[in-house]
CHARMM-style PDB file with segment names, atoms N, HN, CA, C and O in Angstrom:
ATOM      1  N   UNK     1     107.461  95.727 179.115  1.00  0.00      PROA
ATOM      2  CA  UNK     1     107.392  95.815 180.563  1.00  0.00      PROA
ATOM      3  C   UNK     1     106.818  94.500 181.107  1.00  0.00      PROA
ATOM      4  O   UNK     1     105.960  94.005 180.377  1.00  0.00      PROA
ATOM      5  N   UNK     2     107.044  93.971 181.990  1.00  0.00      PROA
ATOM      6  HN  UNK     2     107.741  94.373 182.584  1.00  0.00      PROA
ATOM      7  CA  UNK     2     107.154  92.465 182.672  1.00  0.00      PROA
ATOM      8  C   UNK     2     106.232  92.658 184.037  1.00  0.00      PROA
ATOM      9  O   UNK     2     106.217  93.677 184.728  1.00  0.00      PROA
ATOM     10  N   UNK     3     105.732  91.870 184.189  1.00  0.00      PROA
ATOM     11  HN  UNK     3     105.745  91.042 183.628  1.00  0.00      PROA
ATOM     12  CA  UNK     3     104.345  92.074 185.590  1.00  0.00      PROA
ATOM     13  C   UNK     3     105.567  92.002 186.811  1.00  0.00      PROA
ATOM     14  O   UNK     3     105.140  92.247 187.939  1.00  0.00      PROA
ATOM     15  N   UNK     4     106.775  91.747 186.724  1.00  0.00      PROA
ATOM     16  HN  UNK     4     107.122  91.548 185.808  1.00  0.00      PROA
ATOM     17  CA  UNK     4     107.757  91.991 187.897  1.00  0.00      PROA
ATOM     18  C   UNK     4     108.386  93.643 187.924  1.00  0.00      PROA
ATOM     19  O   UNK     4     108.992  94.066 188.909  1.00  0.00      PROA
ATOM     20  N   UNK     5     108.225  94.186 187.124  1.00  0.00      PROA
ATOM     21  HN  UNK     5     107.733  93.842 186.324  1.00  0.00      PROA
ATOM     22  CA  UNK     5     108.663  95.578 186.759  1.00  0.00      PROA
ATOM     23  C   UNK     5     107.394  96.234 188.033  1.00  0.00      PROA
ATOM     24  O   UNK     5     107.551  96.910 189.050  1.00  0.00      PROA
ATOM     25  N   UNK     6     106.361  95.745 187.480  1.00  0.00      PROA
ATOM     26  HN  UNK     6     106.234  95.196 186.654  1.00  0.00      PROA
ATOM     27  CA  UNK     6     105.047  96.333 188.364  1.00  0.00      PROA
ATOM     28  C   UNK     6     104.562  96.097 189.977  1.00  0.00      PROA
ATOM     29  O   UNK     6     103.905  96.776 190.766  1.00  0.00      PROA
ATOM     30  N   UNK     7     105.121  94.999 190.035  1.00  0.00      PROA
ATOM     31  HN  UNK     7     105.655  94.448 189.394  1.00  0.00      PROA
ATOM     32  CA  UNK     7     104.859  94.839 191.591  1.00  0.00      PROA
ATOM     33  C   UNK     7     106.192  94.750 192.538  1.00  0.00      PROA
ATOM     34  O   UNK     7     107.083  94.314 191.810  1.00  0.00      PROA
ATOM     35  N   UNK     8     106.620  94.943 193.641  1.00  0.00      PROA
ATOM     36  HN  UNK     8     105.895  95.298 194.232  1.00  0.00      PROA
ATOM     37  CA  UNK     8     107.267  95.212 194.225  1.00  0.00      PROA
ATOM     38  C   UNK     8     107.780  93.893 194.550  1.00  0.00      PROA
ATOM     39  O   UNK     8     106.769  93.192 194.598  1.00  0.00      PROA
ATOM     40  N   UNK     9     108.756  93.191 194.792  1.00  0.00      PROA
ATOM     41  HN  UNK     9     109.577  93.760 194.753  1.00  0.00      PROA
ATOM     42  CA  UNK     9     109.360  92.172 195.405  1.00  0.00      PROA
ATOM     43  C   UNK     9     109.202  92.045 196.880  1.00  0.00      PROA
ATOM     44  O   UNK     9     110.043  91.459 197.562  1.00  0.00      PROA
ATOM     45  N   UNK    10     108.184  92.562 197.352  1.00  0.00      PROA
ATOM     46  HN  UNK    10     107.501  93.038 196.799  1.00  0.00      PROA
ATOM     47  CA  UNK    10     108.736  92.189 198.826  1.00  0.00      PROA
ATOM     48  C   UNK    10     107.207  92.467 199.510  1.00  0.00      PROA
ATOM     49  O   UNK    10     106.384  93.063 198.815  1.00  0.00      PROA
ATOM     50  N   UNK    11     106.799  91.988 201.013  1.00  0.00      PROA
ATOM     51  HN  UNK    11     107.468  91.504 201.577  1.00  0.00      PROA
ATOM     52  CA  UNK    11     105.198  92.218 200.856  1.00  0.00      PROA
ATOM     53  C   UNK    11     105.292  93.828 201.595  1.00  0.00      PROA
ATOM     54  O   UNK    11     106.226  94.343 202.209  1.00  0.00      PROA
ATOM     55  N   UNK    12     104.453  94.157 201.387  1.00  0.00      PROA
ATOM     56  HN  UNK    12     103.694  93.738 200.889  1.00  0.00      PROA
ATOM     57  CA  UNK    12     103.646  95.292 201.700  1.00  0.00      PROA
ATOM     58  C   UNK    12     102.801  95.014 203.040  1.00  0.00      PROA
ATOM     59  O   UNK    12     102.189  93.976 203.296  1.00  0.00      PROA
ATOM     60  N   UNK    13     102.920  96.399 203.999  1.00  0.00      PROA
ATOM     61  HN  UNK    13     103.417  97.242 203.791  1.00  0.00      PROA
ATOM     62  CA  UNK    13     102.274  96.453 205.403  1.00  0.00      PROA
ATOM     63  C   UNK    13     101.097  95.785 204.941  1.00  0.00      PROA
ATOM     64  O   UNK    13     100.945  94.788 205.648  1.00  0.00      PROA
ATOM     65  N   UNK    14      99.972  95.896 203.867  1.00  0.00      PROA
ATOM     66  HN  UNK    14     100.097  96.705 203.293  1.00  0.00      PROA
ATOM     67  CA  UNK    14      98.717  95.464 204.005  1.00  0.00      PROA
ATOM     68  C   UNK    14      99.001  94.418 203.829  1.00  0.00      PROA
ATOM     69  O   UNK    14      98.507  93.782 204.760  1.00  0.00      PROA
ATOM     70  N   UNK    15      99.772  93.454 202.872  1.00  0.00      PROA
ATOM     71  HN  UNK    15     100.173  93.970 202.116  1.00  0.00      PROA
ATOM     72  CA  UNK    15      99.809  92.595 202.893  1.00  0.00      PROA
ATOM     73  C   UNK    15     100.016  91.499 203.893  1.00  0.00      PROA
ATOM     74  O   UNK    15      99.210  90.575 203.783  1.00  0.00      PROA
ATOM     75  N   UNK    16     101.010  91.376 204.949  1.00  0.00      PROA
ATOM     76  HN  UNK    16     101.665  92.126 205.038  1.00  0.00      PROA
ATOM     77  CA  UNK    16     101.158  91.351 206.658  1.00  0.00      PROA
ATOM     78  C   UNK    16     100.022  91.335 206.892  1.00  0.00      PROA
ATOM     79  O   UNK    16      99.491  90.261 207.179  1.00  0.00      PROA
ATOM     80  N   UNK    17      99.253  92.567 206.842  1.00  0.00      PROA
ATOM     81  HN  UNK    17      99.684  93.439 206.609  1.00  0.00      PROA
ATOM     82  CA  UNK    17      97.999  92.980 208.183  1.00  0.00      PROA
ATOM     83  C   UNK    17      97.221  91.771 207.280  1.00  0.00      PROA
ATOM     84  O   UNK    17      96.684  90.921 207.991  1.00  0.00      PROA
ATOM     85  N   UNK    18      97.103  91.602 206.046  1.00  0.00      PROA
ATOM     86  HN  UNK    18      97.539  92.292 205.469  1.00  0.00      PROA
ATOM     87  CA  UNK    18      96.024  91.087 205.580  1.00  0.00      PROA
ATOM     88  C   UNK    18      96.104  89.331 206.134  1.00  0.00      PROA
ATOM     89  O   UNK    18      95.158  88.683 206.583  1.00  0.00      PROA
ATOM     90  N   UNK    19      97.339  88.918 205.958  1.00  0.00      PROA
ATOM     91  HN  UNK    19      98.107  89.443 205.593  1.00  0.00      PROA
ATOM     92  CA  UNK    19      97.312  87.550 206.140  1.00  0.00      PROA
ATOM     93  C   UNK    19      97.472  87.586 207.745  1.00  0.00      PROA
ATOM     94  O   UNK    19      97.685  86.380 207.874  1.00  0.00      PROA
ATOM     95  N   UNK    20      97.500  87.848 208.438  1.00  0.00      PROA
ATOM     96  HN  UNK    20      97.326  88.827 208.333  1.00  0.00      PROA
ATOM     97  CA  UNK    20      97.478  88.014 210.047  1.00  0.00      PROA
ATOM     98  C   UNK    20      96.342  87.956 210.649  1.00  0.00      PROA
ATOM     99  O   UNK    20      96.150  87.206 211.606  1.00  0.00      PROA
ATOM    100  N   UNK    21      94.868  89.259 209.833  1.00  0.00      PROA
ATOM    101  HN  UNK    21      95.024  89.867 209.055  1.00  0.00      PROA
ATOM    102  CA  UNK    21      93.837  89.005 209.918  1.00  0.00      PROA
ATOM    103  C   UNK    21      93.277  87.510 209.602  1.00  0.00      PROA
ATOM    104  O   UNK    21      92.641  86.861 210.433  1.00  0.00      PROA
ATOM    105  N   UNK    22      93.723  86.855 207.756  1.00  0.00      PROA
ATOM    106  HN  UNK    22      94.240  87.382 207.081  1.00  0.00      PROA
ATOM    107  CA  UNK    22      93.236  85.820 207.874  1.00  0.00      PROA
ATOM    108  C   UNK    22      93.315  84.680 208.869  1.00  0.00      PROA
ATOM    109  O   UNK    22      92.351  84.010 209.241  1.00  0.00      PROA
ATOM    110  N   UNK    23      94.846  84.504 209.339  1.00  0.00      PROA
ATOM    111  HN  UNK    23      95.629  85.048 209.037  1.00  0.00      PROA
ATOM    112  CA  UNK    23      95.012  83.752 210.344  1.00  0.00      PROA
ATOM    113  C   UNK    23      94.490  83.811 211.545  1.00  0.00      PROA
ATOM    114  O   UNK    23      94.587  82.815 212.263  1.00  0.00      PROA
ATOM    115  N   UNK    24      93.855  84.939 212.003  1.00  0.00      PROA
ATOM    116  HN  UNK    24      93.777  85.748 211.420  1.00  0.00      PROA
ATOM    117  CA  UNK    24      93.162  84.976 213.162  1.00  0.00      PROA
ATOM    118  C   UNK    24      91.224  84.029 212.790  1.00  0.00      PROA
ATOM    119  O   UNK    24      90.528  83.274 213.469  1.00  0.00      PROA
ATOM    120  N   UNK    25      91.090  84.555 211.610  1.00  0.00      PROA
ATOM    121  HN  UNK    25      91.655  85.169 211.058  1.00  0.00      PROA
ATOM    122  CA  UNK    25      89.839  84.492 211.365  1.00  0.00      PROA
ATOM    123  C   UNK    25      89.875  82.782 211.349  1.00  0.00      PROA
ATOM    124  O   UNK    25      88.826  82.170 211.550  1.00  0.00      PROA
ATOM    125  N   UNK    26      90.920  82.188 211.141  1.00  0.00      PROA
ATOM    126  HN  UNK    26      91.772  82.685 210.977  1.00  0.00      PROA
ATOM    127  CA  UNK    26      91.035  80.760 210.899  1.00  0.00      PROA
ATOM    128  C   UNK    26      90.829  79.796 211.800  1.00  0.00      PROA
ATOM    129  O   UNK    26      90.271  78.699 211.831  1.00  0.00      PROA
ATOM    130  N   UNK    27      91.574  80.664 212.709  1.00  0.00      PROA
ATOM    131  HN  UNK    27      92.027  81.555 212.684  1.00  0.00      PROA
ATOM    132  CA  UNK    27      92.162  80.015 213.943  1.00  0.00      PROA
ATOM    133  C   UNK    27      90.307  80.424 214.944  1.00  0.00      PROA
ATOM    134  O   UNK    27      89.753  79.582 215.651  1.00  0.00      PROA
ATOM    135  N   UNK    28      89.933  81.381 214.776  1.00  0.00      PROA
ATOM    136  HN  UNK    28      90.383  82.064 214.202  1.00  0.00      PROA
ATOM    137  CA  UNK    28      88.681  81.663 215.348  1.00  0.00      PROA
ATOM    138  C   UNK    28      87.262  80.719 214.818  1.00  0.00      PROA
ATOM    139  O   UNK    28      86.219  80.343 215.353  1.00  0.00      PROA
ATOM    140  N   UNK    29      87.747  80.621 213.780  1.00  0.00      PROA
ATOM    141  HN  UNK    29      88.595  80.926 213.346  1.00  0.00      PROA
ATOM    142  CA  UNK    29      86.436  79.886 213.053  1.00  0.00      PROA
ATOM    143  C   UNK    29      86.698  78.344 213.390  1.00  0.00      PROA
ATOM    144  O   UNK    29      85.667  77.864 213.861  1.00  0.00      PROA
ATOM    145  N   UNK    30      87.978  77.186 213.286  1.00  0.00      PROA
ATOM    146  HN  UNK    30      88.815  77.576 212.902  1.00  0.00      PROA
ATOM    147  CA  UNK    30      88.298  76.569 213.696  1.00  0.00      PROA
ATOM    148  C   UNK    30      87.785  76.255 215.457  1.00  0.00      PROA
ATOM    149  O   UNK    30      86.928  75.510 215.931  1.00  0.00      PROA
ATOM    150  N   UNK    31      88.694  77.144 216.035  1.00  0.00      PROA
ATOM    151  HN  UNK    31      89.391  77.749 215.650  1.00  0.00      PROA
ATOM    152  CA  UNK    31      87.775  77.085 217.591  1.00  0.00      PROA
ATOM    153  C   UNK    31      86.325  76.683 217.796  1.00  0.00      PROA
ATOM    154  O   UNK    31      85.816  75.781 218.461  1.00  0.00      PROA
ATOM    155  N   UNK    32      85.779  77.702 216.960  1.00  0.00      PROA
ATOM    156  HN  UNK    32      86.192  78.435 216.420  1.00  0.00      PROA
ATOM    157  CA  UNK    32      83.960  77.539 217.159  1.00  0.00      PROA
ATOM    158  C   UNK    32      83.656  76.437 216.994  1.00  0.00      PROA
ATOM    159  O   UNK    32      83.308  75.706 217.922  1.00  0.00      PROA
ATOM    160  N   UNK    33      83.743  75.944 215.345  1.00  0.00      PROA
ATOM    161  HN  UNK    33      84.026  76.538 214.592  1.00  0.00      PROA
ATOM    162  CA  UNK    33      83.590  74.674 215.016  1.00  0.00      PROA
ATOM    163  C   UNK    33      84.016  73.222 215.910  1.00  0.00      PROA
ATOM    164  O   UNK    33      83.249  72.262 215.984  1.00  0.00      PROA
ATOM    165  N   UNK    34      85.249  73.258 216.502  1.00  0.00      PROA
ATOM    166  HN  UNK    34      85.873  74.038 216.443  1.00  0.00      PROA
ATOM    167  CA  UNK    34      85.620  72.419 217.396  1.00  0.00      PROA
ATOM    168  C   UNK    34      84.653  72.481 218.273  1.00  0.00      PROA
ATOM    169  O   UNK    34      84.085  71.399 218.427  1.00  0.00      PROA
ATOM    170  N   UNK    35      84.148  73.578 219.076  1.00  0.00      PROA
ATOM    171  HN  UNK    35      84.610  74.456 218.951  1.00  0.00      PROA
ATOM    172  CA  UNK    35      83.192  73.634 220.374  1.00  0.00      PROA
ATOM    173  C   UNK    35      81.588  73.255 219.477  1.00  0.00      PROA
ATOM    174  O   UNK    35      81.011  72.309 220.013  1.00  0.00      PROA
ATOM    175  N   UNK    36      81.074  73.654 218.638  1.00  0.00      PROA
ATOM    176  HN  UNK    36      81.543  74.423 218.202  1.00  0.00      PROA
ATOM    177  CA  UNK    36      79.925  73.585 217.990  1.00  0.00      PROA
ATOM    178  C   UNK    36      79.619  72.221 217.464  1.00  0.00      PROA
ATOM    179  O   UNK    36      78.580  71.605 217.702  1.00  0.00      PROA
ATOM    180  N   UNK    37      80.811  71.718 216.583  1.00  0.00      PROA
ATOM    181  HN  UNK    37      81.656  72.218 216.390  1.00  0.00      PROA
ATOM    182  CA  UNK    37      80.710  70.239 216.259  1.00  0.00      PROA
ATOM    183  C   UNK    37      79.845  69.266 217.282  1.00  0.00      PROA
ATOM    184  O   UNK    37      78.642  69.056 217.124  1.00  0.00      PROA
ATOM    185  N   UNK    38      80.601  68.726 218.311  1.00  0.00      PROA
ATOM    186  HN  UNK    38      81.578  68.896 218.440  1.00  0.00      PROA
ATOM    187  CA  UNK    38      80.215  67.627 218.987  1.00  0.00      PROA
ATOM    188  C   UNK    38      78.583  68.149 219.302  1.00  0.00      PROA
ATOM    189  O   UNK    38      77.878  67.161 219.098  1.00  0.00      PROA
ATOM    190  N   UNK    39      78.014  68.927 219.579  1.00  0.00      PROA
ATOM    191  HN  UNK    39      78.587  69.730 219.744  1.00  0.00      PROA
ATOM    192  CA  UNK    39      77.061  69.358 220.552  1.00  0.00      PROA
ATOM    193  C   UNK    39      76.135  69.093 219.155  1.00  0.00      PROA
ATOM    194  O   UNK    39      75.357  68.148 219.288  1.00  0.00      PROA
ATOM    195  N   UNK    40      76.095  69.706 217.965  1.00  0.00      PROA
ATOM    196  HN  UNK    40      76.726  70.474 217.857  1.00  0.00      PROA
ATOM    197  CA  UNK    40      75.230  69.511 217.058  1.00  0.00      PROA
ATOM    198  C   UNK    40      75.097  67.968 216.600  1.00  0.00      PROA
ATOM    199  O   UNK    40      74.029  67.551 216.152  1.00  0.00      PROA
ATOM    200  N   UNK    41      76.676  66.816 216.784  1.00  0.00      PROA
ATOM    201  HN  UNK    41      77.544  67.155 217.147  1.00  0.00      PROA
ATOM    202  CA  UNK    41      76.429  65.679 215.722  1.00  0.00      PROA
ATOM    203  C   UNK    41      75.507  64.816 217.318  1.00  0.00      PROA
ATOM    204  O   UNK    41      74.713  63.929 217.007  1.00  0.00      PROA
ATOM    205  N   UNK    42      75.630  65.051 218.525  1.00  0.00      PROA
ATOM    206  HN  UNK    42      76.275  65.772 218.778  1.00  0.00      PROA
ATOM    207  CA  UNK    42      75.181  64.537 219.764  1.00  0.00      PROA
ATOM    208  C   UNK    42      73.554  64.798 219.188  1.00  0.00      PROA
ATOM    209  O   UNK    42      72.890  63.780 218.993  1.00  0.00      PROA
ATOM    210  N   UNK    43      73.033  65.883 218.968  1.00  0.00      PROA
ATOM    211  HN  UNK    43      73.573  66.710 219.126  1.00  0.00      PROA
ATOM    212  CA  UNK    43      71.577  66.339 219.036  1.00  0.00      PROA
ATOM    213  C   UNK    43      70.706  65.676 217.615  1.00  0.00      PROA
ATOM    214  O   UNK    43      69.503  65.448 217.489  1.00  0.00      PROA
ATOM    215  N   UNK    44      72.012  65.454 216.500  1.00  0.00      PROA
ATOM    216  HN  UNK    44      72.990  65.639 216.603  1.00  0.00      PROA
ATOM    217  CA  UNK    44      71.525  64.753 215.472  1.00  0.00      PROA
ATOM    218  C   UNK    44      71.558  62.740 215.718  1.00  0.00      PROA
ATOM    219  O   UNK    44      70.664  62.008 215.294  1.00  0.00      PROA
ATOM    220  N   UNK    45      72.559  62.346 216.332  1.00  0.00      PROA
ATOM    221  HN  UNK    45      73.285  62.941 216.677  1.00  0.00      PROA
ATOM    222  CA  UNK    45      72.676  60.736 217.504  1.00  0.00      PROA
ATOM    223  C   UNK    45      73.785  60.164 216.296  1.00  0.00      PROA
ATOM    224  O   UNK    45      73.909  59.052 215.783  1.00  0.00      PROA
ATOM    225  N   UNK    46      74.470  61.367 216.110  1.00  0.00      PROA
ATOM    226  HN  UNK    46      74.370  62.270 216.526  1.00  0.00      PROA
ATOM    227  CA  UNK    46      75.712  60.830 214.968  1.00  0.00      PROA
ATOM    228  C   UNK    46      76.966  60.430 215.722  1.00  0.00      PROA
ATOM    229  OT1 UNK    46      77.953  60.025 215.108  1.00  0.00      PROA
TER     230      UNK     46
END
């Protein structure tokens, strides 16, 4: 039996929800950092 026998060819709803979540979390954490950056390297005189 072959590890392709075992998993399905094609993604799965969680799989979707899962990378959708990550992309939000990316795109959210990204944002912050963009707004957070300048204000912290300003207070350090970087």
């Amino acid at each position: 039996m072959s590890i392709h026998q075992l998993r399905p060819p094609f993604a799965t709803k969680d799989d979707v929800s899962d990378a959708k979540y990550q992309i939000v979390v990316w795109v959210v954490a990204t944002f912050i950092l963009s707004q957070v950056l300048p204000i912290v390297l300003k207070k350090f005189g970087l």
